[in-house]
Structures are given as C-alpha cells and as structure tokens.
C-alpha positions in Angstrom: 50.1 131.9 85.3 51.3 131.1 88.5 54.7 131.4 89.6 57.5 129.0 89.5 58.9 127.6 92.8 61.6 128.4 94.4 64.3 125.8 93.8 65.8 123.4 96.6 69.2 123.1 94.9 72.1 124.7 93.1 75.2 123.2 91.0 78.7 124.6 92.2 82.2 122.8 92.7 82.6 119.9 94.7 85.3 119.4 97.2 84.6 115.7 96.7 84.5 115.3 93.4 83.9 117.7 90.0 80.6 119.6 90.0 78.1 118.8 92.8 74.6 120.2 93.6 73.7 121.7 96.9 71.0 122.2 99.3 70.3 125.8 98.3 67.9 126.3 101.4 66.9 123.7 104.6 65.1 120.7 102.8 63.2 118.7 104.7 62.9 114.8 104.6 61.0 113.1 102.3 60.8 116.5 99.7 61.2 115.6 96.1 63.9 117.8 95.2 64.6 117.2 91.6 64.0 114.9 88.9 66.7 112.9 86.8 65.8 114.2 82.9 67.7 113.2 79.7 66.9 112.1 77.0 65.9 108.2 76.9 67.5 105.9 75.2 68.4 102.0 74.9 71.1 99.7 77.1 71.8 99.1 73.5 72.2 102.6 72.8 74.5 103.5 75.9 76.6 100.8 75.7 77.6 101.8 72.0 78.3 105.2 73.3 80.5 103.6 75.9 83.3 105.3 76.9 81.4 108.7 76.4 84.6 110.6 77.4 87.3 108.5 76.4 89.7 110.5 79.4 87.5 109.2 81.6 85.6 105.8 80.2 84.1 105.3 83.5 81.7 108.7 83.8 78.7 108.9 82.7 75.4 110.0 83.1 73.1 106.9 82.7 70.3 105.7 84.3 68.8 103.0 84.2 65.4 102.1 84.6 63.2 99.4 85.6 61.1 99.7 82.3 64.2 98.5 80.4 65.2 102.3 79.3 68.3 104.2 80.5 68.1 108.2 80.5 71.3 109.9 79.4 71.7 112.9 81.5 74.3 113.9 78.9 71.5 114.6 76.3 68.7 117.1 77.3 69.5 116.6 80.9 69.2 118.5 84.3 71.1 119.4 87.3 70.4 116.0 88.8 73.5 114.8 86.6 75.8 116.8 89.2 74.3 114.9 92.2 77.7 112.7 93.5 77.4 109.4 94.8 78.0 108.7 98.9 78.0 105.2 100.5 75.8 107.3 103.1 73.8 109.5 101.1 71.4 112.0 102.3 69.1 111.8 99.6 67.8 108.5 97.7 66.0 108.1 94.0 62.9 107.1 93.3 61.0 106.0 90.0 57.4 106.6 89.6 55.0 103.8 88.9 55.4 103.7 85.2 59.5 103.2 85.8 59.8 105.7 83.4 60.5 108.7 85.9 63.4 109.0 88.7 63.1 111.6 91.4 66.2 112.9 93.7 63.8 112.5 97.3 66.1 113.6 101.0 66.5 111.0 103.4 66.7 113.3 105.8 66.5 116.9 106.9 69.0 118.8 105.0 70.7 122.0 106.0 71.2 125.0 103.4 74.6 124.6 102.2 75.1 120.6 102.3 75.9 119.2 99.4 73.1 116.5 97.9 74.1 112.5 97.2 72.7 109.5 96.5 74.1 105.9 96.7 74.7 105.0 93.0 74.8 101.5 93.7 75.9 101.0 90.3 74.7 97.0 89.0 77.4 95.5 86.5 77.1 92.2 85.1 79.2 89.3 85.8 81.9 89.1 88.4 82.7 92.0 90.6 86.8 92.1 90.4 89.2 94.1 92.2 89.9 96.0 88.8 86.6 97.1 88.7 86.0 98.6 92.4 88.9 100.5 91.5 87.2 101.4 88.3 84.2 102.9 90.0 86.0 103.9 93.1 84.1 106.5 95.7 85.7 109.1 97.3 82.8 109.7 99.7 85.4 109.2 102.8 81.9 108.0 104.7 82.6 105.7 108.0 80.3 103.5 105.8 82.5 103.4 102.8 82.5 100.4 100.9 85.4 101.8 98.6 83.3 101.2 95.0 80.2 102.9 93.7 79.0 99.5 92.9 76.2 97.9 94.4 78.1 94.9 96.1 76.4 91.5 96.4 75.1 90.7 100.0 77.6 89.1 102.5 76.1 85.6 102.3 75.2 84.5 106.0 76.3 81.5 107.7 73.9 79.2 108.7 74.1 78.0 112.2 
C-alpha cells in the first residue's frame, strides 16, 4: 500500500469571507491541488433546493458542469467547497474531458500560507440587474474587482 500524499491545502477561517482553504505548503503553478466532489445531481434538482439556507438564499455549493450535471458540494462534498471566489484568483478550475470532473489547478506559484481562490464567474440567465450584482457581491477588494461574482457579459467594442 503506498502512502497517501501529503496535502497542498487546509480549511481555516477566512478574513475575507467565512471558511476558506489555504496553501498548506509552497504550490507551484500548474499543480492540481484538489478536486470539486459532491454528490451529482440535476439543474432541476438544485434549483428545487434553491435557497438551500434560507438566511442566506444566495450560498451555495453548486457546480455546474458542461455535461449538463451540477455537483452539490453540500452532499458528500470536499474541502474544495471552502475555496472563495476572487476577481483575481490564484488558482482556476478545470473539468476533465468527460465534463464530469472539476479540478482546483494554481495559476501561479503559491506561497505556504495564502489563501486559495478561484473566479466563480457565476452564469445566470437573463438580464444581469443591479439587484443581482448586489446579490452575488465579492468582497475580494482585488484592483481587478468587478464588484459581483457573476461572470459579466463582454464590454461590446466599438467599431471604428
């Protein structure tokens, strides 16, 4: 039996928001540091659990994939739930081939200690209002920060 690995991460408190995970030792870009598990379900199935904590409607721990599943993080999930969202995010996700996988990969080198985040660039239907960037507001505090963990449409450009 061969041993287990050494992890890159642990979950503590987060000065930004809640529960976060951190680099537990010096990652190095392009590691895969963790992978998003829950259990999987439908859209159908997550929107009917919608709001899952009614104190606050907007948290969850869905993701969605690109083979038309979403894994709740909420049910049989990992420490990849803790990761926060930053408009300039040190780590990004990644789904395998299938689109039935999501790994946390760094961006970067990452020093011991930092805490871990991806852009959630969270995709809602319809019309992005006001309302809802406050809904899903970020508290990154990045230069970057577009104020909403919502994936914003692109700027259209002008033609000249």
């Amino acid at each position: 039996m061969s041993p287990q690995p050494e992890p890159w991460h642990l979950v503590k408190k987060s000065s930004l928001h809640g529960t976060g995970v951190f680099a537990l030792r010096d990652i190095p870009a392009g590691t895969r540091i963790i992978e998003y598990r829950g259990k999987r379900i439908t859209p159908e199935q997550a929107d009917d659990m919608h709001p899952v904590n009614p104190d606050d409607p907007f948290h969850t721990f869905f993701f969605s994939l690109s083979n038309g599943k979403v894994i709740d993080g909420g049910q049989k999930g990992n420490d990849a739930r803790w990761i926060n969202h930053s408009c300039a995010p040190n780590c990004e996700t990644e789904e395998n081939s299938q689109g039935n996988r999501v790994f946390v990969i760094a961006l970067q080198d990452i020093p011991a200690g930092d805490e871990l985040f991806y852009d959630y660039g969270l995709v809602m239907e319809g019309k992005i209002t006001k309302t809802l960037r406050k809904q899903y507001g970020c508290l990154c505090g990045a230069d970057t920060c577009r104020g909403t963990m919502l994936a914003l449409p692109k700027k259209k450009q002008k033609k000249k």
